[in-house]
N, C-alpha and C positions, 0 to 999 in steps of 0.2 A: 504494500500500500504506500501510497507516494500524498505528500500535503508540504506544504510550505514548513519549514522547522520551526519558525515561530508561532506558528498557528495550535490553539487549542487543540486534543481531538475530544469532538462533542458524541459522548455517550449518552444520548437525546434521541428522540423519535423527530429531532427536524425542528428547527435547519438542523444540517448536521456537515461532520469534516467529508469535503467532496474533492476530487480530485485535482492535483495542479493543471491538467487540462479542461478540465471544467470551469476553473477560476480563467484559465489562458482565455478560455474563446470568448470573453465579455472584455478583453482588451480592446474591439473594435465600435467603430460606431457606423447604425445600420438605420436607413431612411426606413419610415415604415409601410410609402406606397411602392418602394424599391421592389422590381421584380427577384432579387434574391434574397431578400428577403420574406418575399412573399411564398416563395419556395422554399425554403425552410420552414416556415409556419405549416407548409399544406405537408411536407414530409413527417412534421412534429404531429401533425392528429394524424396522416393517415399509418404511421407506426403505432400510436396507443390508440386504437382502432385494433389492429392487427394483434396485437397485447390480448385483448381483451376478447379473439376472440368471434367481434362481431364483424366480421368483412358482410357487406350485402347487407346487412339486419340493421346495424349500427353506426351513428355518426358520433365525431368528437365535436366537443362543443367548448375552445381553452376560453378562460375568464381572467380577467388581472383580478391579483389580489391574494391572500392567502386560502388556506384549504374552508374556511369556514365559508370565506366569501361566495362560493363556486354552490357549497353546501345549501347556504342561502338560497342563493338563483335557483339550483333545484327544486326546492320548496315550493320557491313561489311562480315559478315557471310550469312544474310538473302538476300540482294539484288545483284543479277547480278551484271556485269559491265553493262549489256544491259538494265538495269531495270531506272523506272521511279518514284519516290517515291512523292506521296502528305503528304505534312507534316500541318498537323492545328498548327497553333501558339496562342496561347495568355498568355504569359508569356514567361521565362527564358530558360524552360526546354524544349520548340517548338524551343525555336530559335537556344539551342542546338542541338539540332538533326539534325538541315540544317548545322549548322556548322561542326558537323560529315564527311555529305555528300559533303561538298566540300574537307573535307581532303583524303575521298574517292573516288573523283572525280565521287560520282554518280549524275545523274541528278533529281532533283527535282522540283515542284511546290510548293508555300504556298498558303494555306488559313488561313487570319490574320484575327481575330477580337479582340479588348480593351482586356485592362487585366479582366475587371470587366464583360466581356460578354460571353456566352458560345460559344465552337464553334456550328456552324452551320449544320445540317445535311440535309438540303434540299442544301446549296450552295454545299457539298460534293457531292452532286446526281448530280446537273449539271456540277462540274469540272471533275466529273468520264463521265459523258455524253458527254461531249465536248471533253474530249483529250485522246484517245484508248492508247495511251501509257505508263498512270497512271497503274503502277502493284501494287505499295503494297503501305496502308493507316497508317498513322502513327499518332495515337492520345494520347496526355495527358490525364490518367484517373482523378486525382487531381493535378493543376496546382499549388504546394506550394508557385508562385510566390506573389498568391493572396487569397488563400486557394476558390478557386472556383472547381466547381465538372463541368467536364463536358458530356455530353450524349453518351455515350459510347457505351449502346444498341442502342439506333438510329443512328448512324454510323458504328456498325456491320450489323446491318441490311439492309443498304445503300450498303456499302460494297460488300457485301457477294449477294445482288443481280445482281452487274456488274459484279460478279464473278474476284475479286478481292482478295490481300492478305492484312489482317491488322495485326498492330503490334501495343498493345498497350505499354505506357511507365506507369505500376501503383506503381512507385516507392513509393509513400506515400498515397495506398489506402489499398494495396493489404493485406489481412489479419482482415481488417475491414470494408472495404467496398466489396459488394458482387459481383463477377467478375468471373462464372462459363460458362464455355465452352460449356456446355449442354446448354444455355440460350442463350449465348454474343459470336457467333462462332469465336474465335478470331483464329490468326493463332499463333500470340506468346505474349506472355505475359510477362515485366521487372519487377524484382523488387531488393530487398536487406534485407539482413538480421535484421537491425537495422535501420526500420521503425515499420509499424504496427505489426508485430511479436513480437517487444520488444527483440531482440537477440543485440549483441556489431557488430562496423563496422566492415566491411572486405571483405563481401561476398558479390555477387550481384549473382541472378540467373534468367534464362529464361524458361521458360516454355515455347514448343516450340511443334508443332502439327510434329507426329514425319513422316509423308509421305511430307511435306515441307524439313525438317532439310534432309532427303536422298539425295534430288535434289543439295544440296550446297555445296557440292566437292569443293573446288576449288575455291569456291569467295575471302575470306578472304584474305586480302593481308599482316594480320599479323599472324604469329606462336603461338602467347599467347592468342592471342583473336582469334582463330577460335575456334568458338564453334562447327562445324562438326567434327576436329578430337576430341578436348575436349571429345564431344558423346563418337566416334568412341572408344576413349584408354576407357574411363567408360564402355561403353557394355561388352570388351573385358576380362578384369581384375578390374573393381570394383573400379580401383584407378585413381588417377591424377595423369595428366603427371609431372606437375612439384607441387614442396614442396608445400604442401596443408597449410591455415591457420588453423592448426587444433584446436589451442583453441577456437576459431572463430565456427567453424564445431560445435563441442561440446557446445558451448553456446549456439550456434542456436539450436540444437536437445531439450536443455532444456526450449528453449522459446518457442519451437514451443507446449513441452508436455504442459507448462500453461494457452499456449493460449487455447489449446482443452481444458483442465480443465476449462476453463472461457467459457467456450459455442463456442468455433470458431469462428468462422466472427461476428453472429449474439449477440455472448455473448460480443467482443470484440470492435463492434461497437457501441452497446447500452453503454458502462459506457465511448466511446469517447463521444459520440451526447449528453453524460449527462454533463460530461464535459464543453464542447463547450456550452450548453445552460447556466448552472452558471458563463461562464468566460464572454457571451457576454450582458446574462444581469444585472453579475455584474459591467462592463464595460460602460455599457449604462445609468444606476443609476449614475456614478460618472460623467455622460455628453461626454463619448469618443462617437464617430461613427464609424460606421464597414464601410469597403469599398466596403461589398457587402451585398441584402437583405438576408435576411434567407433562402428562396427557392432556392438561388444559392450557397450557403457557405456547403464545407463539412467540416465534423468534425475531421478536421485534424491541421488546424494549419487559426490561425484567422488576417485577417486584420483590424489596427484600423488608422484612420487619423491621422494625428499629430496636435495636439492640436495650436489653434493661439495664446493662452497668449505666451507673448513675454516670461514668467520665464521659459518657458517648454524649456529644452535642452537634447536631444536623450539624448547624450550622458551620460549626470549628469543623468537621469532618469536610463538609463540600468546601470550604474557604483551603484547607490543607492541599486537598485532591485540586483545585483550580493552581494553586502553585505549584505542585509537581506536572500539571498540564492538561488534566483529564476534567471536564465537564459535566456533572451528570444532574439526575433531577430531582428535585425534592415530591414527598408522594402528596396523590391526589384522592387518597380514599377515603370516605368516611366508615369502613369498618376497623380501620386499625392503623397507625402509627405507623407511617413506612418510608421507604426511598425506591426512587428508581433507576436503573443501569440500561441503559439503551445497547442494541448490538446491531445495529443496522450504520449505513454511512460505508466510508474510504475507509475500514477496519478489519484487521484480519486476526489472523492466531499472535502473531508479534504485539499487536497494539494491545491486545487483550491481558497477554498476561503479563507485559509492562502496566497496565492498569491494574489486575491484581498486587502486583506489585510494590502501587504508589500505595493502595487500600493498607496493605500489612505496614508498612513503614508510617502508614499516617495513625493507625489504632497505636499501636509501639510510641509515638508522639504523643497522641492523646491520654496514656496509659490507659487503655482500655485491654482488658482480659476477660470479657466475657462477653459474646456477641447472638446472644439467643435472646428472641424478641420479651417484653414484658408479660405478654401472655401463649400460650398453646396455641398456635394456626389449626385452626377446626379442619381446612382444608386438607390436612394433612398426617391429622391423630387420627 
């Protein structure tokens, strides 16, 4: 893995450390009704197109702005006023999306389970069975709340037999975990450039089944987030309505060529999951605990307890780890006291277990000698 020497490495679900040729190709400055420009845009959706899956079935649809942004315009692009939206929750990024649908005043239900638990695809079958008004399903594909993966073919398949529309959110899957159209009949699909692609923030895009995206004239109650005229001006003339991130564009077109050079999803998720297995068992040697077993944790970004020695303090711990270099997250759950290790980005077995590494020499600093959380992980007794 190659990054600038002085550069952090961010063990983060994104942004995250990208490659010195990803940083290179935003050295340039590029007109945005420039026809090479324009070309590279139309290579950049019709590769995550081809990602995902839907050649024929499926248009991309890129949005300036971060992953939420994109998430947004789905919302409010994809669902009627008249629509009825099942949102599965378990974490940050379910609860945003209801919170979306109230600023869009659409109606919704949730299906909530723990952060530590997948959702449910049989309780999806009976809320679709129960209330005819449920039209489109909305599921976390990796909930970075708690880095848990959740069943995404058995909810398309639930789904798609009440003859329903889903929309996944695979902001921090998509590119390394496998999420093909041909398999997983989704109706759209979120993500962003600077997740598992390894590109800089900016962009979010949807891929979106393009006999749905015809029907949605008119939902959108904003200008910048309709992604049906967004389409619409792209079919027409190739460009964006308004001033594109073009460095952004450009970076992404070169993360996307390395990620195909690393084998695509399959090459890209194999050196995550290798990843993730050196960070969690070298995490588990030094006595931390994961907040979820192995079968449920995808290889994107890890939950560990917080430790009960009274010496362990978050903060002195991430301020230590930012000096020796390494980046990571503080947790976002409300079932228990935790941190997170991200394994995705420009990282491999080297950077990983230099990051263990800094971990041991920073608990040794802090005198800390015992790193088993405050309480029992249920998940795992």
């Amino acid at each position: 893995m190659t990054s600038r020497a002085h550069d952090p490495w961010l063990l983060t679900p994104g942004p995250l450390t990208t490659s010195y040729s990803v940083k290179e190709a935003m050295l340039h400055d590029w007109g945005s009704r420039d026809k090479n420009f324009i070309a590279i845009n139309q290579r950049v959706r019709d590769r995550l197109v081809a990602l995902a899956g839907g050649e024929g079935t499926h248009v991309c649809v890129p949005l300036q702005g971060s992953g939420t942004f994109v998430v947004e315009a789905t919302v409010g692009t994809l669902l009627p006023r008249d629509a009825k939206a099942l949102i599965l929750v378990n974490g940050a990024y379910g609860q945003r999306i209801a919170r979306i649908c109230d600023y869009y005043e659409r109606r919704y239900s949730i299906l909530q389970t723990p952060e530590d638990v997948p959702n449910d695809a049989a309780a999806v079958d009976a809320a679709l069975t129960d209330d005819s008004e449920l039209s489109h399903v909305f599921v976390v594909h990796c909930e970075t709340t708690s880095g848990i993966l959740n069943p995404v073919a058995d909810i398309a398949e639930v789904t798609v037999r009440h003859g329903r529309k889903l929309i996944v959110d695979a902001m921090s899957a998509f590119g390394a975990i496998p999420m093909d159209a041909r398999e997983v009949p989704f109706d759209a699909v979120v993500a962003s450039s600077n997740k598992c692609i390894e590109g800089v923030p900016g962009v979010g895009f949807a891929i979106i089944r393009e006999s749905l995206l015809e029907d949605c004239k008119g939902n959108a109650a904003s200008l910048t987030l309709d992604l049906y005229d967004q389409w619409q001006a792209m079919e027409k003339n190739a460009q964006w309505r308004f001033t594109p991130p073009t460095h952004v564009i450009v970076a992404f077109e070169q993360a996307l060529r390395e990620h195909e050079e690393e084998g695509g999803v399959s090459g890209r998720g194999a050196r995550y999951r290798h990843n993730c297995k050196i960070l969690v068992d070298g995490m588990r040697e030094l006595g931390f605990e994961t907040l979820l077993p192995d079968e449920l944790q995808a290889p994107i970004i890890v939950t560990f307890h917080m430790p009960a020695d009274p010496s362990f303090v978050f903060q002195t711990f991430y301020d230590y780890l930012g000096e020796r270099g390494f980046v990571i997250y503080p947790g976002k759950l409300t079932v228990a006291d935790s941190f997170r290790i991200g394994c995705i980005g420009r990282l491999g077995e080297q950077e990983m277990r230099m990051a263990l590494d800094a971990v041991r020499e920073t608990l040794v600093r802090m005198g800390v000698t015992h790193c088993g959380p405050k309480q029992s992980n249920p998940a795992t007794a």
